[in-house]
C-alpha positions, 0 to 999 in steps of 0.5 A: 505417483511416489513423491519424489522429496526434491519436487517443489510447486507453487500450483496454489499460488498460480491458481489462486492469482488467476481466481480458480477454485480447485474444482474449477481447476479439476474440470478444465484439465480433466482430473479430480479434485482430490489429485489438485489438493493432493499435488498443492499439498505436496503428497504426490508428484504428478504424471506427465501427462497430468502435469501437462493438463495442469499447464495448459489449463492454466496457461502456463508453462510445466517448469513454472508449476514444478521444479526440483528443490536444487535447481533453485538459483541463489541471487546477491540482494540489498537488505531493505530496512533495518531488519537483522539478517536472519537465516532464512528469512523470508522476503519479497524481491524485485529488481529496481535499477541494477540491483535487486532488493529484498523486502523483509517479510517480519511481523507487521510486513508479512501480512496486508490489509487492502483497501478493497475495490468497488465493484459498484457504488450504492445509491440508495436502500430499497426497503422491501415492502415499497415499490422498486421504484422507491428509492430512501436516503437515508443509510445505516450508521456504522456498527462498532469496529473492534478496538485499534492496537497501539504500536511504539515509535521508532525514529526513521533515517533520515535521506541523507543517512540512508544514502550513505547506506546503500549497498551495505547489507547484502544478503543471499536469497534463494529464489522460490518464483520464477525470475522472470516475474520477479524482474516484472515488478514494480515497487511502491512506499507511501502512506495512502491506501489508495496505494492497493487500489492502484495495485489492484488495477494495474495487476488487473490491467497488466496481468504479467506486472506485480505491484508490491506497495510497501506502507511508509510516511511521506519522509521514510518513503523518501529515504527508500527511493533515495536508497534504490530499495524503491522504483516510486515514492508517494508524499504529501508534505508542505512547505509553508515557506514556499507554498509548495508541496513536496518539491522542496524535499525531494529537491533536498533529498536528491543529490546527484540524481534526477527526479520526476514529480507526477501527480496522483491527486489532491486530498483533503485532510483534517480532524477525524472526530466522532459522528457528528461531532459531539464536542463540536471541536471546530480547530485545533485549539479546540483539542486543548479547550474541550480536552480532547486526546488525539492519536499523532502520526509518526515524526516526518509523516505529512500528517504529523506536520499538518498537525503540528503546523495548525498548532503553531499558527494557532498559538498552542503548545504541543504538551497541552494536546492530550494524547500528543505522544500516542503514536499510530503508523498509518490511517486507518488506524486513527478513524478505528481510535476515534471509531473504538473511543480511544481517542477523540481526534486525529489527523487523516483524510476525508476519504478515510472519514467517509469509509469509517462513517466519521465527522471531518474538519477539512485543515488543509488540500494536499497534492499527493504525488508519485516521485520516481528517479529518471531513470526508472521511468524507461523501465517496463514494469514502471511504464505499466504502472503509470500507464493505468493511472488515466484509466476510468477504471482507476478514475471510477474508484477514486472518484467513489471514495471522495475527497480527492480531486483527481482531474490532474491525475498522471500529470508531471508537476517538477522535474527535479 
């Protein structure tokens, strides 16, 4: 049938989210492969009867795989971020509280990298030539990795400044997904990559839920709960002063709002150093005494104030650390600069150490935790996430990766 210019689809995107090749797709609605690639591709429009086979197939309704170009209603959204307001740009949009947000799909934004979940743990390597009963211990060493890239620091707001800004970058979107998916969705800032596991899981679990996690330190994650442009923030911070983890900063951060703290798990941080650590480095004075360079976190990550923290209790000024001033945003880009011999050391987690086969020192046990305003939690997309967090399957895949102690996962720690 003759394209008809104005007839928009989003049948890729449906089929892939639910696993389908295009063959696969073909023999359950009873057509070619050739008209599946055609309609994704735009070059023609289908017939009735098709379009019908495609959404029975797919379970789904016809309107939510075709839709005429006009009929796309426009909504008001806050600007997440400080990206300039370009004319159509791309975005992600979700619904947290009552106002929606758009979430700038630019440069580093628009694309993410996963940490995979398992579908099994390995135990050991059979060699060929033995029996299957014989099991060996010993594992491969890690191959090189391709070398990490350095990116430049730029300074977040702090909570208090991005309070003030709420509501003061409207922009106009037009909706290219159906609205009701849009309101199912839940939205997530923080530093741990275990972040898409969860989001893997709970889409698993929930298969109407979007999860949308969106990477930021402990501090900027704050900042975008204190904006509304989040429904949940992930921290890890200390305070030294009062032995407590993340309570004094959300306490700090939040005015004249409510806050729940619930407990994701407790992660061991440290040094990342080369396999078997070469230069024996056992502290963080020995960065100075073996002249080692490191990569640093961002100001306001937990990571960075770790760092710093063991500095100070150990007596050694900041300028003597080589690569003090060298800045990555998140961690596996530390394990690739130690992996790639850019830099000797650097701060992260035992569990980032263990997947890039790496040497750790353990410094400190952090409680990572999920801080959500009160609110949220009476909304559905929100009460699915958290639903999943005692489910074996996300227990199974945080167990496997090590250095975390989960046995409180789910638990309310404050009420703020």
């Amino acid at each position: 049938m003759k394209l008809d210019v104005n007839l928009c689809n989003n049948l890729k995107s449906i089929r892939t989210r639910l696993g389908m090749s295009q063959q696969e797709l073909a023999n359950i609605a009873g057509v070619t492969r050739q008209s599946i690639g055609g309609v994704e591709l735009g070059q023609y429009a289908p017939s009735v009867a098709m379009s019908l086979r495609l959404a029975k197939a797919l379970g789904c309704q016809v309107e939510d795989l075709f839709w005429f170009e006009e009929d796309l209603p426009e909504v008001e959204a806050i600007l997440a971020g400080s990206a300039p307001k370009q004319q159509q740009s791309r975005v992600s949009l979700a619904r947290v509280g009552d106002q929606w947000i758009a979430y700038p799909l630019v440069g580093n934004d628009a694309f993410r990298i996963e940490m995979i979940p398992a579908d099994g743990e390995t135990l050991a390597v059979i060699h060929p030539d033995a029996g299957e009963s014989v099991r060996v211990k010993e594992f491969a060493s890690i191959s090189k990795l391709p070398l990490a890239s350095e990116v430049a620091s730029n300074e977040r707001h702090s909570a208090g400044e991005a309070q003030s800004q709420i509501g003061t970058n409207k922009v106009l979107v037009r909706l290219l997904d159906d609205i009701d998916k849009l309101h199912n969705t839940v939205v997530i800032a923080g530093c741990t990559p275990v972040l898409s596991l969860l989001a893997r899981a709970t889409e698993r679990w929930h298969p109407q839920l979007r999860v949308h996690y969106h990477f930021a330190h402990s501090k900027a994650a704050l900042s975008s709960l204190c904006r509304g442009e989040v429904h949940i923030a992930g921290m890890h911070l200390y305070d030294p002063q009062t032995g407590e983890h993340n309570i004094p900063f959300v306490r700090e951060a939040l005015t004249g709002k409510s806050a729940v703290l619930i407990t994701l798990g407790v992660w061991e941080e440290g040094l990342l150093v080369p396999p078997g650590n070469p230069m024996g480095v056992k502290t963080v004075s020995d960065l100075v005494e073996f002249g080692a360079t490191i990569v640093t976190h961002e100001v306001g990550s937990g990571s960075r104030m770790l760092l710093e923290r063991k500095l100070q209790e150990e007596g050694v000024p900041f300028p003597t650390v080589k690569g003090f001033d060298r800045i990555v945003h998140n961690h596996q880009d530390v394990a690739l600069s130690v992996v790639s011999g850019i830099a000797d050391a650097g701060i992260s987690t035992a569990s980032i150490a263990a997947a890039f086969g790496l040497g750790f020192i353990p410094l400190h046990s952090a409680r990572y935790d999920l801080v959500i305003i009160k609110e949220y939690l009476e909304e559905e997309p929100v009460k699915q996430f958290l639903s999943i967090l005692g489910h074996q399957l996300v227990r199974s895949q945080l167990e496997i990766l090590g250095g975390y102690d989960i046995s409180k996962i789910g638990e309310v720690v404050a009420n703020i």
